[in-house]
C-alpha positions as CSV (number, residue, x, y, z in Angstrom):
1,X,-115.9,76.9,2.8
2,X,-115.7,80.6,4.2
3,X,-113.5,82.0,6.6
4,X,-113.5,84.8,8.4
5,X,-109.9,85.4,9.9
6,X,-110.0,87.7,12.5
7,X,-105.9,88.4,12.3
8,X,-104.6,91.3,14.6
9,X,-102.2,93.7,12.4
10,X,-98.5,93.3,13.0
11,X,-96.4,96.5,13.9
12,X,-95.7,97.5,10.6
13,X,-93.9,100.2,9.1
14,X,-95.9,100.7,5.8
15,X,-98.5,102.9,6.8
16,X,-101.9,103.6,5.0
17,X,-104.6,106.0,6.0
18,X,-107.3,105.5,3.2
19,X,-108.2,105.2,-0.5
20,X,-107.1,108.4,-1.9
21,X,-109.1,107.9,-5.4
22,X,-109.7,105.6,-8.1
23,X,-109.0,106.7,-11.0
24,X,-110.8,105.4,-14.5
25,X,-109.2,105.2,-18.0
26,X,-112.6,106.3,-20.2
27,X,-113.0,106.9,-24.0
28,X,-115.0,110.4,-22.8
29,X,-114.0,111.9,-19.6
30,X,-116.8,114.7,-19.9
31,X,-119.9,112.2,-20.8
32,X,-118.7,109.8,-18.2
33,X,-118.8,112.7,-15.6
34,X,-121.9,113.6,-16.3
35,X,-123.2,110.0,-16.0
36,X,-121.6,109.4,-12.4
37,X,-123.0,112.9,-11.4
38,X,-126.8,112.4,-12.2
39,X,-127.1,108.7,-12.4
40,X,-124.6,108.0,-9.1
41,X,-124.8,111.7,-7.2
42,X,-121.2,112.4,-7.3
43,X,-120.2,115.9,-7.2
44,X,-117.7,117.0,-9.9
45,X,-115.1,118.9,-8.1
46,X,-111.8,119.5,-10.4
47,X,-110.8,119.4,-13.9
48,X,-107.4,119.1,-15.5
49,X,-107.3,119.6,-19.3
50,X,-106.1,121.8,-22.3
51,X,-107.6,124.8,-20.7
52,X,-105.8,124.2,-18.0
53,X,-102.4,123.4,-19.9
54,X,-102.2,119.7,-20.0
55,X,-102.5,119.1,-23.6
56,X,-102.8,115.1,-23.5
57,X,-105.8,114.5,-21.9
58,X,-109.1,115.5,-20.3
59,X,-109.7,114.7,-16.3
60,X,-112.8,115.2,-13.7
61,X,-112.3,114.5,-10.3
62,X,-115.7,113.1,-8.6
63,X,-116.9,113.4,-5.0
64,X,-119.0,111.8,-2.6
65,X,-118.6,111.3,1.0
66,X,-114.9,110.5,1.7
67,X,-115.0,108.8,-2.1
68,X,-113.1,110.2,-5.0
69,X,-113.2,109.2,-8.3
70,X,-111.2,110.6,-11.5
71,X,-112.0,110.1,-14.7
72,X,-109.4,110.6,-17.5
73,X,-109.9,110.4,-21.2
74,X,-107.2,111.0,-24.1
75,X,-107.3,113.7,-26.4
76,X,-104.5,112.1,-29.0
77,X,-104.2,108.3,-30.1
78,X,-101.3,106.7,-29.2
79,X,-99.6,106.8,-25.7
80,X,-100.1,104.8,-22.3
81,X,-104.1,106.4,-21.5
82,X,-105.3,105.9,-25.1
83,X,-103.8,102.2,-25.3
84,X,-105.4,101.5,-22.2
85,X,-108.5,102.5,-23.3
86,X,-108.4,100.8,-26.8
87,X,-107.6,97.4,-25.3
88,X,-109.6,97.5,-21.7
89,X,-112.8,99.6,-22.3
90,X,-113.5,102.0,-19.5
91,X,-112.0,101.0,-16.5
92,X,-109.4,101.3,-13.4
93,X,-106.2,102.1,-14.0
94,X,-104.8,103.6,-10.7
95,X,-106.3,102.1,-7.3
96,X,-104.7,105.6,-5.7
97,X,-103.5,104.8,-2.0
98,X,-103.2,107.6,0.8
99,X,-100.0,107.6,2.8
100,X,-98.2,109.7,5.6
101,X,-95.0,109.5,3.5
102,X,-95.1,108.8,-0.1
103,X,-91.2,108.7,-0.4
104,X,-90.7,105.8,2.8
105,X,-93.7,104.0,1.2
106,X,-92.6,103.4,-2.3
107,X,-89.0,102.5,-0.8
108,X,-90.4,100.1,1.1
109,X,-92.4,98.2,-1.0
110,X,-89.6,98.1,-3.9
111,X,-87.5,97.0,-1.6
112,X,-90.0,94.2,-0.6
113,X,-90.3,93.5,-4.4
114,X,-92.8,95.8,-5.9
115,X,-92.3,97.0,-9.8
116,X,-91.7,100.9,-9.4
117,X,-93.8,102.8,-12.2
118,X,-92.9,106.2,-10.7
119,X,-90.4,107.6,-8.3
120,X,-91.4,109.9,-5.6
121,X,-92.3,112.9,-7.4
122,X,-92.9,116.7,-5.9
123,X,-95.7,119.0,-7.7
124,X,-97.0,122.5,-6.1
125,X,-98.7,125.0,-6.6
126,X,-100.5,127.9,-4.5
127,X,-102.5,125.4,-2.4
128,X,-99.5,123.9,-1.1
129,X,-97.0,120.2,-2.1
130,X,-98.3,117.1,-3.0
131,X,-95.6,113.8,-3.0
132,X,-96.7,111.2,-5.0
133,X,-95.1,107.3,-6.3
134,X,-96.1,104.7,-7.9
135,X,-95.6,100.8,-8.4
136,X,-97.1,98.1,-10.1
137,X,-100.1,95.6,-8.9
138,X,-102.3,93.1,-11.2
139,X,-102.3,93.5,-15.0
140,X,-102.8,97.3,-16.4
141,X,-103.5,98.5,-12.4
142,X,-101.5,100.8,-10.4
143,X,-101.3,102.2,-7.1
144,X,-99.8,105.7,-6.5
145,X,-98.9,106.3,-2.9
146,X,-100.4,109.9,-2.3
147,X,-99.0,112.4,0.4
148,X,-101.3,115.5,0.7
149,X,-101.0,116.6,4.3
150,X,-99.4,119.4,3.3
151,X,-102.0,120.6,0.5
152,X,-105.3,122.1,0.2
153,X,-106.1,122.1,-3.3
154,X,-109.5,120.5,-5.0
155,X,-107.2,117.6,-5.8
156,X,-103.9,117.7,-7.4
157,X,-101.2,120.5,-8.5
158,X,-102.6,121.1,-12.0
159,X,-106.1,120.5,-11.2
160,X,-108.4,123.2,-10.9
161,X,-111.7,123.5,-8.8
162,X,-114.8,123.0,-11.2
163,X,-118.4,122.3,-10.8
164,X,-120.8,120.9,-13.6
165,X,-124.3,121.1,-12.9
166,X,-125.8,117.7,-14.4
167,X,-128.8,119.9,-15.7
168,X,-132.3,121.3,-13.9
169,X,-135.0,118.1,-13.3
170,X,-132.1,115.4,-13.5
171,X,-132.8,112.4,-11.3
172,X,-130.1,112.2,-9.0
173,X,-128.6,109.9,-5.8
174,X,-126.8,113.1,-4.7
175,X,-124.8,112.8,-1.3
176,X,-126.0,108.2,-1.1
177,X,-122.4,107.3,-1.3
178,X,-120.8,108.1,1.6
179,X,-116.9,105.9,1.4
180,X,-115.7,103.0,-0.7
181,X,-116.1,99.7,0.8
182,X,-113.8,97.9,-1.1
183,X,-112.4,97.5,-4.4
184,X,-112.2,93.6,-6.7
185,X,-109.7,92.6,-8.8
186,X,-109.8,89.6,-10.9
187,X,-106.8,87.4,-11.8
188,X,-106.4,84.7,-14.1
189,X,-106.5,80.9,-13.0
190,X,-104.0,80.3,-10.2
191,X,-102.3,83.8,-9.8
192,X,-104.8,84.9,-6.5
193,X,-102.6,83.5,-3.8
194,X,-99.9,85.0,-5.6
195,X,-100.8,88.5,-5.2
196,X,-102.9,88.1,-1.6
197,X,-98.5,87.0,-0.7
198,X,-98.0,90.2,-2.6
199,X,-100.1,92.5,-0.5
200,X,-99.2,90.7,2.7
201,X,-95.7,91.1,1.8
202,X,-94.7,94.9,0.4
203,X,-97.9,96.6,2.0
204,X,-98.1,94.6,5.1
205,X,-102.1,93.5,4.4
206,X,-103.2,90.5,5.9
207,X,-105.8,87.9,4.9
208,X,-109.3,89.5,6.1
209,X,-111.5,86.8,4.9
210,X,-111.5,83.6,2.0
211,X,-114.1,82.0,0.1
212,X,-114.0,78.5,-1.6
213,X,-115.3,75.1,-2.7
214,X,-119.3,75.3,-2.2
215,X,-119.7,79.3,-1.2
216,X,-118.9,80.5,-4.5
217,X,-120.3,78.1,-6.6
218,X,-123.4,77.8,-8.8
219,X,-124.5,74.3,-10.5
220,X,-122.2,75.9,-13.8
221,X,-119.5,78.1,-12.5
222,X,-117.2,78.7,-9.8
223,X,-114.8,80.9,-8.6
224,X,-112.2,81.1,-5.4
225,X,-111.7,84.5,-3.4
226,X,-109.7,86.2,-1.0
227,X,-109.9,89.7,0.8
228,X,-106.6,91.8,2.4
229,X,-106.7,94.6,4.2
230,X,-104.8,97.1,5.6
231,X,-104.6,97.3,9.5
232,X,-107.4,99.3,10.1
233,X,-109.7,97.5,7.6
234,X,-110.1,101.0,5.7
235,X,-108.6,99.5,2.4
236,X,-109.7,96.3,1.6
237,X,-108.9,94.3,-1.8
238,X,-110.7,91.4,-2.4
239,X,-108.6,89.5,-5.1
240,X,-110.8,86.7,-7.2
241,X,-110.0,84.0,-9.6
242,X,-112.0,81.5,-11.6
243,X,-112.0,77.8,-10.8
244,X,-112.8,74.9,-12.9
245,X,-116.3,74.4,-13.1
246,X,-119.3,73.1,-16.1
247,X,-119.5,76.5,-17.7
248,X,-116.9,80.0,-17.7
249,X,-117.5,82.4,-14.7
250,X,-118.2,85.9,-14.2
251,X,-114.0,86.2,-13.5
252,X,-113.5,84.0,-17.2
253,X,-116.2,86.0,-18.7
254,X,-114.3,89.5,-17.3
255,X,-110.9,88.4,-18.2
256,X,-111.9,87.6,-22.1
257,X,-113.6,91.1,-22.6
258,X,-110.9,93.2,-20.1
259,X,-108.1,91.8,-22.1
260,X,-106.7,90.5,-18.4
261,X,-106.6,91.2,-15.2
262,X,-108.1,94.3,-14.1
263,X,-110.3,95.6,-11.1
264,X,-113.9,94.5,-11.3
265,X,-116.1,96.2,-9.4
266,X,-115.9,99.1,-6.9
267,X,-118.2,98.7,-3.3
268,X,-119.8,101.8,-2.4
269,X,-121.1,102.7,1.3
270,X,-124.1,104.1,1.3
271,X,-127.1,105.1,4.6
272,X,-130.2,104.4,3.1
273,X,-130.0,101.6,0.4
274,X,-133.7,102.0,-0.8
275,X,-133.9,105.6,-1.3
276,X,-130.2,105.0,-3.4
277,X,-131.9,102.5,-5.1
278,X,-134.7,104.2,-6.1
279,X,-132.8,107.3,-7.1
280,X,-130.6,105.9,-9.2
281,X,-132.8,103.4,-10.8
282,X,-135.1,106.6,-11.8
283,X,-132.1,108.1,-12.9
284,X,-131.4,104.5,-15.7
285,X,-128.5,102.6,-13.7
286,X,-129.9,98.8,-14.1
287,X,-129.1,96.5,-11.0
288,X,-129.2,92.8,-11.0
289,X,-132.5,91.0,-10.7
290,X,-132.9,88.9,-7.6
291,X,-135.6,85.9,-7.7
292,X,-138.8,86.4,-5.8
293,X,-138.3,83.2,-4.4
294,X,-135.0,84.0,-2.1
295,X,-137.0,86.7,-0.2
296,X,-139.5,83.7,0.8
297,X,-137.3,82.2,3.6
298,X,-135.3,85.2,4.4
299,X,-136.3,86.7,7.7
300,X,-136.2,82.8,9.0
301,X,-131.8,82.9,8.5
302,X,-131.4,86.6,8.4
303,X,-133.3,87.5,11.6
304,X,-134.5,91.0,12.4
305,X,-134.0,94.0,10.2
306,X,-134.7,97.4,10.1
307,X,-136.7,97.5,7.0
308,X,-139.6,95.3,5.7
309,X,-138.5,92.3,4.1
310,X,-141.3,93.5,1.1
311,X,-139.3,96.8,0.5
312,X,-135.8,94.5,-0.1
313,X,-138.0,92.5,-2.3
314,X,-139.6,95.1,-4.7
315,X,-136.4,96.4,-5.3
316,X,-134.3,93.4,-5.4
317,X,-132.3,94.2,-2.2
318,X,-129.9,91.3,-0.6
319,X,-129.0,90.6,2.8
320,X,-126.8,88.9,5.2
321,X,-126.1,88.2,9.0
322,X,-123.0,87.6,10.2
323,X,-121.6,87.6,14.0
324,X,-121.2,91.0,14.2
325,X,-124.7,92.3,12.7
326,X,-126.2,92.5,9.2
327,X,-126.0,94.5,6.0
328,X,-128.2,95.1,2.7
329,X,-126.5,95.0,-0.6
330,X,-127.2,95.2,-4.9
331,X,-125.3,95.0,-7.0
332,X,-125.5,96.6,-10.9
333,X,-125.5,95.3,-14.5
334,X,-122.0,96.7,-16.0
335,X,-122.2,100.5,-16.5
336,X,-120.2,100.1,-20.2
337,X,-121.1,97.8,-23.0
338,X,-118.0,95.6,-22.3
339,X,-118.8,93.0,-19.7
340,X,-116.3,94.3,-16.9
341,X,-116.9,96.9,-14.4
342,X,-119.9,97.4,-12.6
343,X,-120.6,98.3,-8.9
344,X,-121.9,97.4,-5.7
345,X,-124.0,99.5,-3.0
346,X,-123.5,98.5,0.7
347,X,-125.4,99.3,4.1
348,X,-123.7,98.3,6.9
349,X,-125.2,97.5,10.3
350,X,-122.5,96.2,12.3
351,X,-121.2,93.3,9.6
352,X,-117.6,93.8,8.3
353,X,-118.4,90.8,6.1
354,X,-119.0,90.4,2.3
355,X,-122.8,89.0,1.8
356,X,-121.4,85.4,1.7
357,X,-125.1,84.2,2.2
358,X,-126.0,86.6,-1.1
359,X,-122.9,84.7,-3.2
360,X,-125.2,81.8,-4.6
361,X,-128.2,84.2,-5.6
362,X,-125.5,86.9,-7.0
363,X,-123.3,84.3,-9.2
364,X,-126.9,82.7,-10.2
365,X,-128.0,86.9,-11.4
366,X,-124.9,86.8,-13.1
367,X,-124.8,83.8,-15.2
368,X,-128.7,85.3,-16.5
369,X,-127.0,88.1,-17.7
370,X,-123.4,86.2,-18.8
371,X,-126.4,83.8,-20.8
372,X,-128.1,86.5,-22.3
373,X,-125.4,87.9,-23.6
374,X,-124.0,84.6,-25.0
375,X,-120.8,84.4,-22.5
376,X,-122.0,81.9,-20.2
């Protein structure tokens, strides 16, 4: 059963104004920038590195529409980014939240119980102060609380500006992804209610939508999930975990190959799916293949769209209608060889929902791929 809840944000005085970045743990910071560039068409914007005096590791910021990602790599073993990497694979270690006041929000959620990582720390330089802090959410995950009203840099004190040209004639989707939609985590069995209470408790979130029994099923697997969002539905966190079912899930399948709980896939916003879609599929991002078959009966539940149905089906396009309009969605095969993180494009036409008419086809695309692979 699905629920949309349609809850009206208490007063509350942990404020958020946006995703700041996200910000990937990888085993080659400069190869995985160049891949995001030309495969995804995000613009590398800063660098921090040993050129730049940080001796440790290697870091390019990404940009795209209001979308930042960073990218960080070590350049030693041993320490916190190379241990992350040798257990996880490439994949999110700081979900990077943007706050008026870094300083009130980091007291405020460890006084509401959060696990401080970093007091409220001060860096400048010549483009002004950035405050940052930092506690602890699901598994290996952060989120840093970033103030940068007051700073004008490319990114962050230590950061410089920096752009890397992915090379003349390289396919790519430069300028599609205009905002992150929202960002899923998976938890083990019977831990998702416990941090939806912890969202609704130190950041204030409340419970945007849930999904259970029959809507996230497939004949093998299942799973249960629920989305919370800030106020102002900018931030949004779906949080999954897998339920008991014939065969393992996607979230069982993750978990084993993650080495826990970790964020699973990133939603991008983008204006024109196809042309995304064709860009980056010329440029060798895979997406997951969608049955001729569901395209058959879909203008008789979907109603009226934009585009022609036969453009969503050659490229293996979803869609889904909800009370407040429609949007188009696809989703990729993982973008590393570990199982784990891979990424979803959005188009939005009025629906703040999540494709819950899509979840039987998607889960069904992914247990192909989970079979292929032998993790099904």
């Amino acid at each position: 059963m699905a629920v949309l809840l349609e809850t009206v944000q208490p007063p509350d005085q942990f404020a958020v104004t946006g995703l700041d970045a996200v910000h990937f743990a990888v085993g080659n910071a400069r190869q995985a920038a160049h891949y995001y560039s030309t495969a995804f068409g995000f613009t590398v914007c800063a660098y921090r590195g040993p050129e730049t005096g940080h001796r440790d590791s290697a870091a390019y910021v990404l940009q795209s529409g209001s979308a930042r990602l960073v990218l960080e790599s070590p350049l030693r073993p041993g320490g916190d980014l190379a241990e992350h990497v040798a257990r996880h694979g490439d994949g999110v270690i700081d979900l990077a939240i943007a706050v008026p006041d870094a300083r009130a929000a980091h007291a405020l959620a460890v006084a509401r119980g959060a696990r401080s990582l970093q007091e409220p720390t001060e860096t400048s330089d010549e483009h002004g102060t950035v405050v940052t802090a930092a506690i602890a959410t699901f598994g290996d995950t952060r989120h840093t609380f970033v103030e940068r009203g007051a700073y004008s840099g490319p990114y962050l004190p230590g950061y410089t500006a920096r752009a890397v040209d992915p090379g003349a004639g390289a396919a790519t989707a430069a300028g599609w992804v205009t905002a992150i939609d929202h960002c899923v985590g998976n938890v083990e069995m019977g831990a998702m209610d416990t941090w939806v209470a912890f969202y609704n408790r130190v950041m204030g979130f409340t419970n945007m939508a849930e999904f259970v029994g029959d809507d996230i099923a497939t004949e093998y697997s299942a799973l249960m999930s629920k989305v919370v969002a800030d106020g102002s539905r900018v931030v949004k966190f779906p949080i999954n975990e897998p339920a008991v079912a014939k065969k393992r899930s996607q979230i069982d399948e993750y978990l084993e190959f993650y080495g826990g709980p970790g964020v699973q896939h990133l939603a991008f916003n983008v204006a024109d799916i196809v042309a995304a879609v064709d860009t980056m599929r010329a440029a060798g991002v895979e997406f997951l293949a969608t049955p001729d078959s569901y395209y058959d009966t879909l203008e008789s539940w979907v109603g009226p769209l934009h585009i022609d149905v036969d453009q969503l089906r050659s490229r293996g396009i979803l869609a889904d209608r909800d009370e407040s309009g429609y949007l188009l969605q696809i989703f990729t095969k993982p973008v590393q060889d570990r199982p784990t993180v891979f990424f979803e494009l959005i188009e939005r036409h009025g629906s703040e929902g999540f494709g819950r008419g899509n979840f039987k086809a998607l889960f069904e695309a992914i247990e192909r791929e989970q079979d292929r692979r032998g993790n099904l």
